[in-house]
N, C-alpha and C positions, 0 to 999 in steps of 0.2 A: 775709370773716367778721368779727365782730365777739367781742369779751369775753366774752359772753353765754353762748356754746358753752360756755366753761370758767368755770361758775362758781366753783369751786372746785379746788385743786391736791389730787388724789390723795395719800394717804400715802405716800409710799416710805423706803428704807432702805438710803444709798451709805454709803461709805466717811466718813472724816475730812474736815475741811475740805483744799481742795486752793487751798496757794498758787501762784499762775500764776512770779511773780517768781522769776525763775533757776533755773527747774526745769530738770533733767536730761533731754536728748533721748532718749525711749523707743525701745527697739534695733526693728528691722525687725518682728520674731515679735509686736508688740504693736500693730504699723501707724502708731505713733507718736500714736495717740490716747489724747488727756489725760483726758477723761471724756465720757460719753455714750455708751459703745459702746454696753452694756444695755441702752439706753435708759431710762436712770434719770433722775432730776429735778435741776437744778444750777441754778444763779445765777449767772450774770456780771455783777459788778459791778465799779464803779470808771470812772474816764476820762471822755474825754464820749462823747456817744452822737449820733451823725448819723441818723436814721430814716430818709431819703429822701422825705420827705413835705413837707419844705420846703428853706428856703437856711442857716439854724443850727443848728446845734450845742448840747447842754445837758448838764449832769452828770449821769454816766451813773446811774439811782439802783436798777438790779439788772433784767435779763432772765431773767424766768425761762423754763424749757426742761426740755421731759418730753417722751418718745417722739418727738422729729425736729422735735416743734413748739415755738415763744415761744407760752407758757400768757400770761404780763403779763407788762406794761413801767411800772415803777414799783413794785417790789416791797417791800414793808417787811419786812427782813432779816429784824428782829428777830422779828419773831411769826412765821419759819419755823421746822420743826424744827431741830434742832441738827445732826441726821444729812443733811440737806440740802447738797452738794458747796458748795460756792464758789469760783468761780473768779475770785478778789481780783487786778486790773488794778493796774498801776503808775498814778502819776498823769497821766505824760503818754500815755495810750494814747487810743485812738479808735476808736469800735464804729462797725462799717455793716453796710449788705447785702455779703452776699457778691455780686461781680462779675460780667456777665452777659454773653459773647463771643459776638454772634451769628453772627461769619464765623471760626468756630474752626477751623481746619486742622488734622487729624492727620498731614497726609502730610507725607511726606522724602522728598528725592531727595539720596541723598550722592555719587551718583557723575556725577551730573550724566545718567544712564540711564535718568530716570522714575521717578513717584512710587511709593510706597505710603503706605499707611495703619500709622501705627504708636501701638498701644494699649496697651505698656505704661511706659512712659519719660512719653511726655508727658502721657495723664492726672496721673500724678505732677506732674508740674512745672507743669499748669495748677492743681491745689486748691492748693500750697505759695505759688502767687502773689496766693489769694485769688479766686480764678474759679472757682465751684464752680456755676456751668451755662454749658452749652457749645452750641452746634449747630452743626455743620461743614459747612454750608452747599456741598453737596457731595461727596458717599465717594468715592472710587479704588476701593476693594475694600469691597462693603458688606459681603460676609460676613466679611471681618478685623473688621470695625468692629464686628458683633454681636458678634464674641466678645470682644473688648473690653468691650464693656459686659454682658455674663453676667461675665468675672472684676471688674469693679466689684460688680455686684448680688448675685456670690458670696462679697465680701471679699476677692478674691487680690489685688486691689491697690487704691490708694486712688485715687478720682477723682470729679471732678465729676460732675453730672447732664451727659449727655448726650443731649439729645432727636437721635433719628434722622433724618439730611435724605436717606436709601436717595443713588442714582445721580446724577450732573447729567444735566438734560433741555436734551436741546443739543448741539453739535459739541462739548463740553466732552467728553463723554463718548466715549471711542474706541470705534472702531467704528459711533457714532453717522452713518446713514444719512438725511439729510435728507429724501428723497424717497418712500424705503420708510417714514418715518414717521408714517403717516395720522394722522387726528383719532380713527378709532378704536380702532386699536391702540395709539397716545397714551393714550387713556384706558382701555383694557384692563391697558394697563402700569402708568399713574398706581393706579387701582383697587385693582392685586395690593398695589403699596406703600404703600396708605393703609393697607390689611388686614393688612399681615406689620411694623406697626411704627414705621415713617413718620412722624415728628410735625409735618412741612414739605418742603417742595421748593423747590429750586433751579434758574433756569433761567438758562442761559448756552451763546449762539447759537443760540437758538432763532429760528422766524419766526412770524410774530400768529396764522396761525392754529391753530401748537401751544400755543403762551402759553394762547390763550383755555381749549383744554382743560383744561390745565392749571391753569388758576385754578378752573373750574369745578368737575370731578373733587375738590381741595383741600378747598374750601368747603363740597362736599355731606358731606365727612368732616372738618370742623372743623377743618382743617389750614390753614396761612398758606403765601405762596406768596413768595419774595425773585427777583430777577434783577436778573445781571449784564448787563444790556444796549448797545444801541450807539446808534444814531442813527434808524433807519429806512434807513443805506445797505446799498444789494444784501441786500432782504429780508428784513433784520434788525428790531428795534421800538426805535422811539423811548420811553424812562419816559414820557413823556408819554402816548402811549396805550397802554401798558403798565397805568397809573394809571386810566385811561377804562375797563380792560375789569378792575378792582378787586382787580389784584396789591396785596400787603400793604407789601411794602419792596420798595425800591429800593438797590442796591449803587453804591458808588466814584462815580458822576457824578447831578449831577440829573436831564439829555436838555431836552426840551421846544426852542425855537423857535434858543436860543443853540447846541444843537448839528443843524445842519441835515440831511439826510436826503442833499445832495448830497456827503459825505464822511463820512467815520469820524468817531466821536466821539472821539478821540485825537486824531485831526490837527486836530479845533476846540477842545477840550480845551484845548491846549500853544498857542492860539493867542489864546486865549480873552483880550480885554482887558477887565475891569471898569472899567476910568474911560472906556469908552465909553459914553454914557447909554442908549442901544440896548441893549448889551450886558448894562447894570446892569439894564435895565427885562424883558426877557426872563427874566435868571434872579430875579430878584423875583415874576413871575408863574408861572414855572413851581414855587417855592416854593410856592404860594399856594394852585396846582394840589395840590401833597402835603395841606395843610391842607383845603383843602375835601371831600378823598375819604378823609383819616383815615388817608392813606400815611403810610410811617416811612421815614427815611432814614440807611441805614448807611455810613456817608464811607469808613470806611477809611483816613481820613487816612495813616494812617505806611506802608500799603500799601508806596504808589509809591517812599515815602522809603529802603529798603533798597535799593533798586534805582539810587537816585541818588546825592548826595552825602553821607547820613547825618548830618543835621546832628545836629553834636556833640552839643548838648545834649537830646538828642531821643530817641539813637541809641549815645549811651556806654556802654560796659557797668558796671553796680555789681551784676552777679555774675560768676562765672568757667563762662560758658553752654558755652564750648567741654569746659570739665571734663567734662560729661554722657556727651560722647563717649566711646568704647572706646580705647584707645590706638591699634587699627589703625586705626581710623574719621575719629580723629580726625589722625591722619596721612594720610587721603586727603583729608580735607576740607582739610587748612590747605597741601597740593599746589595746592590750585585755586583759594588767595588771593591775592592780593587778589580780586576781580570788579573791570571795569572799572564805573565810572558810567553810565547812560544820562541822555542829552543829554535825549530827551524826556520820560520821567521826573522828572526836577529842575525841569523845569519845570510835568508837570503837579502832583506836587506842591504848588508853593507855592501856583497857580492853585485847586488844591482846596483849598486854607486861606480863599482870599476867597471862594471862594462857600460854604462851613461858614459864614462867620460873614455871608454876606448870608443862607442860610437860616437861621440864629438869627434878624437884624435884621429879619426881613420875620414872625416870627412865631412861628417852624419849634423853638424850643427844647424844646417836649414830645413833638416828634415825629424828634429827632436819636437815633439809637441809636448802641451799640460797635459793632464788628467789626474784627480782627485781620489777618486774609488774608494768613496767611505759610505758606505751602507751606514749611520750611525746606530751608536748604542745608548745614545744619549749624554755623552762624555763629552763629544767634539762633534763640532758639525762642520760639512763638507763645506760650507761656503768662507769658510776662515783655514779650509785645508789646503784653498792655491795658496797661500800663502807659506806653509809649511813646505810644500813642494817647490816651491822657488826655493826657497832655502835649501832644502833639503839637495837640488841641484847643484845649487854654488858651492854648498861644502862638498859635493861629488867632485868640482873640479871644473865646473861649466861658469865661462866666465856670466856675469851679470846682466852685461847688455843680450846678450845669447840666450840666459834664463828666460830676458825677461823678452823677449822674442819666439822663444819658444811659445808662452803663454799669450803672444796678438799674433800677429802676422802668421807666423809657421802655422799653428791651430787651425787659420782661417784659412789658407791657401789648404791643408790635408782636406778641412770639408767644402770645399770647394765656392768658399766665399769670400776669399778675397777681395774682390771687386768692388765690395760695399762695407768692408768690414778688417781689422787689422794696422790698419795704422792711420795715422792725423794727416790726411789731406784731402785737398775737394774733391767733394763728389762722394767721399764717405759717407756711413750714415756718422753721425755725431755720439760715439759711443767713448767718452776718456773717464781715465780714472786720474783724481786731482791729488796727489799726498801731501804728506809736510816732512819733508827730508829727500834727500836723494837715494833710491835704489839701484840706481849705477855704483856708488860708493859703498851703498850699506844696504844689502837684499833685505832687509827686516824693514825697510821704510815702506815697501807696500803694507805693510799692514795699519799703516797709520793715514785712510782713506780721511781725506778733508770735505771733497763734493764729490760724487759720482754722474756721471752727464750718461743717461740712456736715450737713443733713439730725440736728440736734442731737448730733451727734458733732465735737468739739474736738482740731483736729488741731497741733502744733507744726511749724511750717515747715520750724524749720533740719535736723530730725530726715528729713522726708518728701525735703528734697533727697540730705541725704545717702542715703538708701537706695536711689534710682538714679546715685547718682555714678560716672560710667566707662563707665553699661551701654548708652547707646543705640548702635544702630548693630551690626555683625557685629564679633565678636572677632575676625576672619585672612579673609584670601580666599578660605576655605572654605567661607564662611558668605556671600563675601559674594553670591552671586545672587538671593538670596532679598529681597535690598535693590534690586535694581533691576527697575523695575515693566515694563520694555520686556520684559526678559529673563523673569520669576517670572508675569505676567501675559499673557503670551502677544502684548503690540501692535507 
C-alpha cells in the first residue's frame, strides 16, 4: 500500500499530550496500554527510526498512527491538532518493526511428561519482548491454541498476532500413523485446516509423497508450507527436493548433496567440515538452490545452543525468566537442573553458524528469516529467545542490519505478509518495537524493549511482564496434571 490510501488524517479527539519518559506502569485492569486502545490517532516521535527498508537508521521525525495502522512517517507536528496524543521518545531510543518469530513455540513441558500448549503466560512474555507476530510452527493441542487466541482477539490478555500452523504433519504429531496416511486423507485433513483457520503448516517426519500433498492443498489456499526435515534417510526428504516440489521454508539445516540420504542429517550435520572445498561447494549450491526457487531459510540458530553448552554470551540471562514460574513450578523445574549438555548439539550448533553465514555469503541474506524453536523447560522462554537468535546470528557473522531484517521484513514477506506487516510505513499495520540503545551498533539493544506498539496499540513492557510474574505453570500438585501432555492428552 502506498500514502495515497490516506490522504489525509481524520480528525479525532484524545486526551492530553502523553509523555512516554518515566511514566508509571499501568496496573493489569488497564492491560498496560499506554495509548491506542480506541483506536485513536497519536504520534510517536523522537529517537531514530529503523524502517526495515534499508541498513540505516534516521531521526525519527513522528509516525503517525490511527485505527492499528502508520497513516505517515514524517509527520509535521506542528500543523497537527493540539488534541492529537504524542508519544515524546527519549533521545536515545530506536523505533522498528515489531519482531517477527516464525518457529514460535507455545508449549512447555515442566515435568519433563510432555508438552502442552500454554496461551496465557507467554503470549505475554512474547509482545513485552517486542515480537508481536508469531506462528508456532506446530500446535500440541490446537484447540488450547484457538482459545488462546479468542482471549487475544477478546482483550483477556495481551498478545501478539498469532497466525494459526493447526497440527504437525508427520511422526511430530502423536499418534501420527505413517501408513494409514494416504495422499488423500492427507489432503482431506490438510483441506479441513486450511478452512477452520490454518494460516501455514508444518511438516516434520513426513515422507515426499505426503510433503507433496501438502504443499499442494497449502497453495490452492494461499497458505505457506515450512519443514523440519532430514536427509532423504529411510524415507524421509532431502530440503533439497523438499524445494523442487515448491515448500516455502526450510527449518534448522539447509539438506541438499552435503547432507546425504545414506544417514541422518544429524550425524552429517555434527560432521559437517566447511574448509573441505567439496563440502564448502555443496552447501554454496544448495544455498543457491533456496534463491533460485524463492525458498526462505529459518536457522534456528540458538535452537541447538540450549541444549548444548550455552554460550555465555548468547545464552545469559538479563531477566529473571525463571521468576514467571509459580513458586511450586518453579520448584519442580529448578529439581531438574542443571540439564546435562549434549555432545552433538555443541557441535551442531557451531556448524550451523558457518553455514548461516555461507548462506548469507553465497547470496541468501533476503531470504534468512527468525525462528526460535524452544519448546520450554522452564529455564528460558521462547519470547526472550528472538533475542538470543539475533545474536546468536551476528556472532555467526550476519551483519546487524540483515539480523535484524531477517526477524521483520524477510519473515513477513516468507509468510506472505508483507503488505501489512515488516517494516515502518503507511499503510502498515502499526506494529514497532521502541528500544533504548541502538541494535545497528550493539545486537543486544533489542533486548532492552522501552514500548511495544501492536496492532496501534502501545504497550509498556515492564508493566506487561509484571502482570504474569509467578503465574506460569500449576500453583501445587493439584493442578499439576493438567501440565503434563502425556498424562491431560491422553499419549
Amino acid at each position: 500500500m502506498t500514502r495515497s490510501r490516506f490522504p489525509s488524517a481524520p480528525p479525532v479527539t484524545v486526551g492530553a499530550v502523553i509523555a512516554l519518559t518515566g511514566i508509571v506502569p499501568l496496573p493489569l485492569s488497564a492491560r498496560q496500554v499506554l495509548a491506542g486502545a480506541d483506536g485513536s490517532q497519536f504520534v510517536v516521535r523522537g529517537g531514530l527510526l529503523w524502517d526495515g527498508t534499508g541498513d540505516g537508521a534516521r531521526p525519527n521525525p513522528g509516525v503517525l498512527i490511527a485505527n492499528g495502522t502508520i497513516m505517515a512517517v514524517g509527520v509535521d507536528v506542528s500543523a497537527l491538532s493540539s488534541d492529537v496524543a504524542r508519544l515524546d521518545l527519549p533521545d536515545d531510543a530506536f523505533v522498528m518493526p515489531g519482531l517477527f518469530d516464525l518457529h514460535a513455540h507455545y508449549a512447555v513441558d515442566l515435568f519433563g511428561e510432555g508438552r502442552v500448549d500454554e496461551y496465557t503466560v507467554n503470549p505475554v512474555l512474547f509482545l513485552a519482548n517486542g515480537v508481536t507476530s508469531t506462528f508456532p510452527a506446530g500446535e500440541v493441542d490446537p484447540a488450547e491454541a484457538r482459545r488462546g487466541r479468542e482471549r487475544i482477539a477478546r482483550g483477556e490478555i495481551p498478545g501478539p498476532r498469532i497466525y494459526s500452523s493447526g497440527p504437525y504433519w508427520g511422526t511430530a504429531r502423536p499418534g501420527w500413523r505413517p501408513d494409514a496416511m494416504t495422499p488423500d486423507s492427507i489432503r482431506a485433513e490438510a483441506e479441513y485446516w486450511a478452512l477452520h483457520g490454518a494460516r501455514g503448516f508444518k511438516a516434520k517426519g513426513i515422507r515426499p509423497e505426503q510433503l507433496r500433498v501438502i504443499i499442494d492443498v497449502a497453495h490452492e489456499h494461499g497458505l505457506t508450507v515450512t519443514g523440519h526435515l532430514d536427509s532423504g534417510f529411510r524415507g524421509s526428504v532431502n530440503p533439497a527436493d523438499a524445494i523442487r516440489m515448491g515448500i516455502d521454508r526450510i527449518e534448522h539445516f539447509l539438506g541438499g548433496e552435503a547432507l546425504p540420504a545414506a544417514r541422518s542429517a544429524y550425524a552429517s550435520l555434527e560432521a559437517l567440515d566447511l574448509d573441505d572445498v567439496t563440502a564448502a561447494a555443496q552447501i554454496r549450491d544448495q544455498a543457491l538452490l533456496f534463491l533460485d526457487h524463492g525458498a526462505y531459510f529459518d536457522a534456528t540458530l540458538s535452537a541447538y545452543g540450549y541444549f548444548a553448552d550455552r554460550e555465555p554470551e548468547v545464552f545469559g540471562y538479563w531477566a529473571d525468566e525463571l521468576g514467571f514460574l509459580t513458586p511450586y513450578a518453579r520448584s519442580v523445574v529448578e529439581s531438574r537442573l542443571p540439564r546435562a549438555p549434549l555432545e552433538q548439539f555443541r557441535r551442531i550448533y557451531y556448524v550451523k553458524r558457518r553455514t548461516v553465514k555461507a548462506f548469507y555469503d553465497a547470496g541468501g541474506g533476503d531470504h534468512l528469516t527468525l525462528g526460535t524453536d524452544h519448546p520450554s523447560w522452564g529455564e528460558f522462554w521462547s519470547g526472550f529467545g528472538a533475542h538470543r537468535e539475533l545474536h546468536a546470528m551476528v556472532r555467526a557473522g550476519i551483519p546487524n542490519a540483515a539480523a535484524l531484517r531477517a526477524a521483520t521484513i524477510n519473515a513477513a514477506r516468507a509468510f506472505g505478509v508483507s503488505g501489512r506487516l515488516g517494516t515502518v510505513e503507511p499503510g502498515k499495520y502499526a506494529d514497532l518495537l521502541i528500544l533504548r540503545g541502538n541494535p545497528l551498533t550493539d545486537i543486544r539493544a533489542t533486548r532492552s524493549a522501552y514500548r511495544v506498539v501492536k496492532a496501534g496499540r502501545a504497550y509498556d513492557p515492564v508493566a506487561l511482564f509484571e502482570s504474569v510474574r509467578g503465574k506460569m505453570g500449576p500453583a501445587s500438585v493439584a493442578e499439576a496434571d493438567w501440565w503434563k501432555g502425556n498424562t491431560r492428552l491422553g499419549r
